[in-house]
C-alpha positions as CSV (number, residue, x, y, z in Angstrom):
1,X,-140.6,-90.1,-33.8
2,X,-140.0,-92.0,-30.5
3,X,-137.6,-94.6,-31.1
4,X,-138.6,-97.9,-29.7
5,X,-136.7,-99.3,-26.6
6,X,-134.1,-102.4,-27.5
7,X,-135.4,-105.5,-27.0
8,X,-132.1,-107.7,-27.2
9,X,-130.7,-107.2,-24.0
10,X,-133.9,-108.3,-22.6
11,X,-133.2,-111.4,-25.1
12,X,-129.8,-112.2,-24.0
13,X,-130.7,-111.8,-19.9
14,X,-133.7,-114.5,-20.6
15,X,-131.2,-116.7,-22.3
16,X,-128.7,-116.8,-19.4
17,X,-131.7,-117.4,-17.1
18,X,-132.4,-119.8,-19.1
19,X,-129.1,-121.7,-19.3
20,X,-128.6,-121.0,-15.6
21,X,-131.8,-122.7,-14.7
22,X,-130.5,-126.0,-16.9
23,X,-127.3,-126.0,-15.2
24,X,-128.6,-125.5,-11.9
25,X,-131.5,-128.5,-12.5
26,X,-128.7,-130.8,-13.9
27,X,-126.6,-130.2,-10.7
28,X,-129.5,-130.6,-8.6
29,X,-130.9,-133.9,-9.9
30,X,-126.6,-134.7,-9.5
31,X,-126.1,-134.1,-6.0
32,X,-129.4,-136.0,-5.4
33,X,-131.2,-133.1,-4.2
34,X,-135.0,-132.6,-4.6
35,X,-136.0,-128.9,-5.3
36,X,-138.4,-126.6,-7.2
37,X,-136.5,-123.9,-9.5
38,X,-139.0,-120.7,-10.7
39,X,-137.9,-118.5,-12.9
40,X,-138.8,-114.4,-11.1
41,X,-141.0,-111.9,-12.8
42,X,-137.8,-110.1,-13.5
43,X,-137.2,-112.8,-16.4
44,X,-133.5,-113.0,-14.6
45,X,-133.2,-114.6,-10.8
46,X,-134.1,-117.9,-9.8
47,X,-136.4,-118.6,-7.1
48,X,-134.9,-122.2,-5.7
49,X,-137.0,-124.3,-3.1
50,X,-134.9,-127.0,-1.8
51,X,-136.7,-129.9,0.0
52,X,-133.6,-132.3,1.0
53,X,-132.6,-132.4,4.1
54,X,-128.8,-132.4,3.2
55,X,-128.4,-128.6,2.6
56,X,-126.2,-126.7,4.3
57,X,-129.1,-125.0,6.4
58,X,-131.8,-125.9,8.5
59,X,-135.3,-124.4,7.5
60,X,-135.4,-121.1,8.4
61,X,-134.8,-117.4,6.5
62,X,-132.3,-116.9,9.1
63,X,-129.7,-119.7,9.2
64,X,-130.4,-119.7,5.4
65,X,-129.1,-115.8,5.3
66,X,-126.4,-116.5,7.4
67,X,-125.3,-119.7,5.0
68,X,-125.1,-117.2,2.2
69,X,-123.6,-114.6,3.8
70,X,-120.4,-117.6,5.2
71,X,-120.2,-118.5,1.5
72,X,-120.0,-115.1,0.2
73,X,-123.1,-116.4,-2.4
74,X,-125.2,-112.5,-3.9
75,X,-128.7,-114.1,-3.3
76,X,-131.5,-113.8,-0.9
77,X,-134.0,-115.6,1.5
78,X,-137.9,-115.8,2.4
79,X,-140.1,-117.7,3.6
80,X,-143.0,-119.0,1.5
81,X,-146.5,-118.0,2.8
82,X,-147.9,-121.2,1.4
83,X,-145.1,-124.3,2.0
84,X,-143.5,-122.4,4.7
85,X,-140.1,-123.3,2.9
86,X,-137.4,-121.5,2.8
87,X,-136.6,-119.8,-1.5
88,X,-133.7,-118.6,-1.9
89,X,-133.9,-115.9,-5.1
90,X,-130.4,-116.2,-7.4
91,X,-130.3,-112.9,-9.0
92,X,-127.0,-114.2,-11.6
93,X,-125.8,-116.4,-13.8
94,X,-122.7,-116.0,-10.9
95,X,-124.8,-116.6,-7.9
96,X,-125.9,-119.9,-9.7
97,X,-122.2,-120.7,-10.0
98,X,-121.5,-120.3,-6.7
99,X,-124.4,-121.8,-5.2
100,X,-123.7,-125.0,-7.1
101,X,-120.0,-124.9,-6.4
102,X,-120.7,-124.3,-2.5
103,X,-123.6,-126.3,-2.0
104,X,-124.3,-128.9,-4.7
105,X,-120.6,-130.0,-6.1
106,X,-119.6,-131.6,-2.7
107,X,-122.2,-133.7,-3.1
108,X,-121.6,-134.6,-7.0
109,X,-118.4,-135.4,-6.3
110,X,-118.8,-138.4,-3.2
111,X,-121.8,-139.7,-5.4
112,X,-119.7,-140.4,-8.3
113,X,-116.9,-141.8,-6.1
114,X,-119.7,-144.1,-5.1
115,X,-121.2,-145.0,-8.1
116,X,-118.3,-145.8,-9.7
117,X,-117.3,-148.2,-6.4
118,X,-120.6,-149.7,-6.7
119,X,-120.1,-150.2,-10.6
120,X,-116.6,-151.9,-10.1
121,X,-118.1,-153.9,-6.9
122,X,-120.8,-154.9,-9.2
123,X,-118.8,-155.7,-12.0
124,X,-116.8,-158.6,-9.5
125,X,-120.4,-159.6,-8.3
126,X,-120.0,-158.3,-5.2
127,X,-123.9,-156.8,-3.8
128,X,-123.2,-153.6,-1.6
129,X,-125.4,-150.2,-0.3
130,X,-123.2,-146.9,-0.2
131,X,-124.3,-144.2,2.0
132,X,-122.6,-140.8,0.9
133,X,-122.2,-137.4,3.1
134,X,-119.5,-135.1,1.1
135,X,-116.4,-136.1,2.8
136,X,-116.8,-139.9,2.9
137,X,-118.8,-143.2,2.2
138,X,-120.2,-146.1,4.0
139,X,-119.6,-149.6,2.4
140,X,-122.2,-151.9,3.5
141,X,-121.7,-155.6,2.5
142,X,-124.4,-158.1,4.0
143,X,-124.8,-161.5,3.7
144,X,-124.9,-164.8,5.6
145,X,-121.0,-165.6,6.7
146,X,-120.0,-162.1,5.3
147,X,-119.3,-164.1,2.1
148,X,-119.0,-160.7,0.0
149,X,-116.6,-159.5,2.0
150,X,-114.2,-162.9,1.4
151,X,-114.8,-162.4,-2.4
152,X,-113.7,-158.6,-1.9
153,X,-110.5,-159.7,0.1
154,X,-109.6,-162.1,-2.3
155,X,-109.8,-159.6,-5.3
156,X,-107.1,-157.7,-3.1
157,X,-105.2,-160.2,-3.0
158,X,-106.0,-162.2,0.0
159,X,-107.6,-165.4,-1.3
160,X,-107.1,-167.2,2.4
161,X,-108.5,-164.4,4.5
162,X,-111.5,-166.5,5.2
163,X,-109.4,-169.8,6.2
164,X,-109.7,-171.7,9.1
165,X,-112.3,-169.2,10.5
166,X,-115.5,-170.3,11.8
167,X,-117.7,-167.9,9.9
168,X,-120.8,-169.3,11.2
169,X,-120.1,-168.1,14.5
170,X,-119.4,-164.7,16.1
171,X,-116.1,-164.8,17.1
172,X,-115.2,-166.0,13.3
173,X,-116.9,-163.5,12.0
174,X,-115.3,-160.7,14.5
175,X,-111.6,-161.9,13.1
176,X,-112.4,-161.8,9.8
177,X,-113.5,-158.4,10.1
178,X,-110.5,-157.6,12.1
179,X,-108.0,-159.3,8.4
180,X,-110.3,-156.9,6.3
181,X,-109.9,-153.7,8.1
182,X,-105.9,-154.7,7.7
183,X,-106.3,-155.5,4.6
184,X,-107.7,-152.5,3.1
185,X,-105.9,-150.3,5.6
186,X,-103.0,-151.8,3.6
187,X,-104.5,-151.2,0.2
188,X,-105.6,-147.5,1.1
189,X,-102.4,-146.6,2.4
190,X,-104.3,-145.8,4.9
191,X,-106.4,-147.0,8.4
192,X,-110.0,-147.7,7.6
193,X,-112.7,-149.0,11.0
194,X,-115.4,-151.6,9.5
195,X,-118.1,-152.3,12.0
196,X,-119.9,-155.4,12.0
197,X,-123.5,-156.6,13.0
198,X,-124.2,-160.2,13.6
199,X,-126.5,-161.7,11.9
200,X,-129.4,-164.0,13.2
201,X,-131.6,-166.3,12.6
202,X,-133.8,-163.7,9.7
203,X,-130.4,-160.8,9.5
204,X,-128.0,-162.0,7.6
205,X,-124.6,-160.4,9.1
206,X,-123.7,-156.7,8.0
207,X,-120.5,-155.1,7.6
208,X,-119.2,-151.3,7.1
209,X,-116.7,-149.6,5.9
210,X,-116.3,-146.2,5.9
211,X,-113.8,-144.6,3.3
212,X,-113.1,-141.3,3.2
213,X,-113.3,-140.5,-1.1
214,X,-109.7,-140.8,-1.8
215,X,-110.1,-144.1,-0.1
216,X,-112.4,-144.8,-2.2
217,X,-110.7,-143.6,-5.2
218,X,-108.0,-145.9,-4.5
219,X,-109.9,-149.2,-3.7
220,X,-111.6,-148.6,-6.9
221,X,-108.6,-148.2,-9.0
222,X,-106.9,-151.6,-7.1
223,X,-110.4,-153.2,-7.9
224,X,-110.2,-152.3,-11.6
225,X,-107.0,-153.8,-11.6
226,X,-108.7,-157.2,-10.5
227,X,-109.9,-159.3,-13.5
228,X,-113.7,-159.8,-13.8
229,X,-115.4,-163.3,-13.8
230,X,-117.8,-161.9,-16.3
231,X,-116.0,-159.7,-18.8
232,X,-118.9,-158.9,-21.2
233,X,-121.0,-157.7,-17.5
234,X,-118.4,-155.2,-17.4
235,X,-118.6,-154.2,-21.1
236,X,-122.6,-154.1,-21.0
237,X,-122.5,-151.3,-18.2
238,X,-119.7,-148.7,-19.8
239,X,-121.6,-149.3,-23.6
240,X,-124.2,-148.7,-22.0
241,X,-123.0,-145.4,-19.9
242,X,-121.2,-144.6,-23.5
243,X,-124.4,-144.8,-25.9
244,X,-127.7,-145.2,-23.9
245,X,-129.5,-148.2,-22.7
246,X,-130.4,-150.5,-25.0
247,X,-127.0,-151.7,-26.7
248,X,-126.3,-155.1,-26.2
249,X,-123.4,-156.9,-25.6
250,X,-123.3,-161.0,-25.9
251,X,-120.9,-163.8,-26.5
252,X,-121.8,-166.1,-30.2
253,X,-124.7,-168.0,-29.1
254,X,-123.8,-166.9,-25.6
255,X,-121.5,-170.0,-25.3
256,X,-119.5,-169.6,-22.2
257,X,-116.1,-169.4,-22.6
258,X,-116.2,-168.1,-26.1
259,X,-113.6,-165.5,-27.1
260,X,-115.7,-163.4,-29.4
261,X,-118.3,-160.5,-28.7
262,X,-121.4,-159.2,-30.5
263,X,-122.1,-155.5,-29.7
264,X,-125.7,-155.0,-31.1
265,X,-126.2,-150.8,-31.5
266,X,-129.5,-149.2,-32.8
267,X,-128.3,-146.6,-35.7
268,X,-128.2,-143.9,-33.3
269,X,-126.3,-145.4,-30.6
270,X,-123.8,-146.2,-33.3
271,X,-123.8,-142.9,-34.0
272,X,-122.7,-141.8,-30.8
273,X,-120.0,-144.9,-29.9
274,X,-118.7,-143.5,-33.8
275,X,-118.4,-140.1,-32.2
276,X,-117.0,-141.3,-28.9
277,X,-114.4,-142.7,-30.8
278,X,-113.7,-140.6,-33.3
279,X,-111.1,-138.2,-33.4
280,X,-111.1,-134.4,-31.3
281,X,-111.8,-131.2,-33.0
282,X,-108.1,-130.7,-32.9
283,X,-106.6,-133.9,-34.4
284,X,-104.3,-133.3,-36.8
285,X,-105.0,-134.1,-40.3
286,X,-103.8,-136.9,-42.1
287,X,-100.7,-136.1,-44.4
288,X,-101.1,-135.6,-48.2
């Protein structure tokens, strides 16, 4: 009798293709990179397209192979007869590790530095656009009389920053831009270089700030120190990060002033704020 061939290893290596092409799509859609991911006829590489402009490697087989051959990543590179893009083929679960770690993780990491900038910026009602590259951020606050960026100093503890400035008029807004770069210099630890656009008659006027991410990381911290106008904003957006959208967060009668919430959960979002806060698989348990 011929005994049949196994079939579990063949099992086990579509499962980690499987699980490599999750992780690999969850780190994608992380760093903000758009791609195609194909699973090969082997039923174990990856056949990745990448279509952002941010990778490491401009569009051709070669640079691509050299990339991968700097980063010390097992994979390969083609063309594509049809797009004319450049797929790289991921032959492991390890070559998805590294590619992600190499490529993609950089990226993860300055665009949640900046999100959670723009969430403490937001939570102070302060309107900014962050541009992220890997190593460092662009603040961009823009509004008639740089009004934002008075409201930022003053949450740093520079309520007077604006004073006695004539805002409405270059030169005021070139000294005030001049306080602000000392200011945060001084918060930061570090020297920071805003750049400012005047504004016309349609542009309101624009001002940047580049950080690098520690920078960041540290003017967010000294912001969360600040307190909010608006406490319940603040709560909305982490219930909501905690337990999905939908939960609701609202003062009695939404009277202003009022020192009572009502957090209103659907059953399952309860569910998940009950796990959130529940104890860890390792708590100890309680005493008899």
């Amino acid at each position: 009798m011929t005994a049949k061939t196994p079939t579990v290893p063949e099992q086990a290596t579509v499962a980690r293709a499987a699980a490599a092409k999750q992780q690999l799509e969850g780190a994608l859609e992380d760093a903000g990179f758009l791609a195609s991911i194909e699973t090969a006829d082997d039923g174990a590489s990856l056949h990745v397209t990448i279509y952002s402009s941010k990778c490491g490697f401009a569009d051709s087989v070669e640079e691509a192979t050299e990339w991968l051959h700097q980063t010390g990543i097992d994979a390969t590179a083609a063309k594509d007869a049809e797009s004319f893009r450049v797929v790289l083929t991921l032959p492991s679960a390890d070559s998805v590790r590294m590619f992600i770690a190499a490529l993609l993780q950089p990226w993860i990491t300055a665009r949640t530095t900046a999100g959670a900038l723009a969430d403490v910026l937001c939570d102070h009602g302060i309107d900014s656009t962050i541009d992220v590259e890997t190593t460092s951020l662009s603040l961009l606050l823009a509004d008639d009389e740089l009004d934002s960026a008075v409201l930022l100093a003053r949450l740093l503890g520079a309520p007077d920053i604006g004073a006695e400035l004539p805002r409405h008029r270059r030169r005021g807004i070139r000294h005030l831009t001049e306080r602000v770069r000392w200011l945060i210099s001084g918060v930061n630890g570090s020297p920071v270089s805003p750049e400012v656009e005047h504004g016309c008659e349609h542009e309101a006027d624009r001002l940047t700030i580049k950080l690098t991410l520690d920078q960041a990381h540290r003017l967010t911290d000294r912001l969360l120190l600040a307190e909010v106008a608006d406490p319940c904003a603040r709560l909305q957006r982490l219930l909501g990060q905690a337990v999905g959208v939908g939960a609701s967060v609202a003062t009695p009668g939404h009277t202003p002033g009022s020192d009572r919430y009502t957090i209103t959960l659907s059953p399952d979002q309860a569910r998940r704020l009950t796990h959130r806060l529940g104890p860890g698989p390792d708590a100890s348990p309680p005493a008899v």
